[in-house]
C-alpha positions, 0 to 999 in steps of 0.5 A, a space after each residue: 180755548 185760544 183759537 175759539 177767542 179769536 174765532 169768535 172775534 172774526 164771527 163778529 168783527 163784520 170788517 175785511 180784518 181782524 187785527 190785535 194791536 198794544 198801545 204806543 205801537 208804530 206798526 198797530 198805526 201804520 196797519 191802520 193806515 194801509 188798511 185805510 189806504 187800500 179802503 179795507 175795513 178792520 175791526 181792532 182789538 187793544 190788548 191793554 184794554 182787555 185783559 188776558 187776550 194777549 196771552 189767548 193770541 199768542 197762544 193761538 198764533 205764535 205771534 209775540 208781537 203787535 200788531 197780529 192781523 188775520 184776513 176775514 174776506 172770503 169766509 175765512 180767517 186767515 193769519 197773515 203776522 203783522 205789519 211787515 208781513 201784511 205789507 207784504 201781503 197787501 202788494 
């Protein structure tokens, strides 16, 4: 059931990305804006706003921390890791 949540939100996310992030979170904001500076389209999901999700993410991923990202381009959806690893990626 934990990868069908995720799937279902990169079926409807229509964005480049698909990313989970938490509230007060540095990383979740500097994401936001290396997805902003690279003009690539994200669509965001907040944990504190939906209950359950982040044990469903973990779960699928393995990933403890926020934010947790996957690239949606080219009809697949990839798990990338967070903002370190997308940096990264990104380059």
């Amino acid at each position: 059931m934990s990868e069908t949540v995720v799937l279902e939100h990169a079926a409807q996310a229509g964005t480049d990305f698909l990313m989970y992030t938490g509230n007060f979170c540095g990383y979740c904001t500097a994401a936001k804006r290396l997805f902003k500076g690279k003009s690539l389209s994200v669509k965001e999901y907040n944990f504190d706003q939906h209950s359950g999700l982040r044990q469903a993410v973990v779960a699928a991923t393995g990933h403890r921390t926020v934010p947790v990202i996957f690239d949606l381009r080219d009809g697949n959806v990839m798990f990338i890791g967070g903002f370190d690893e997308t940096n990264a990626y990104l380059k």
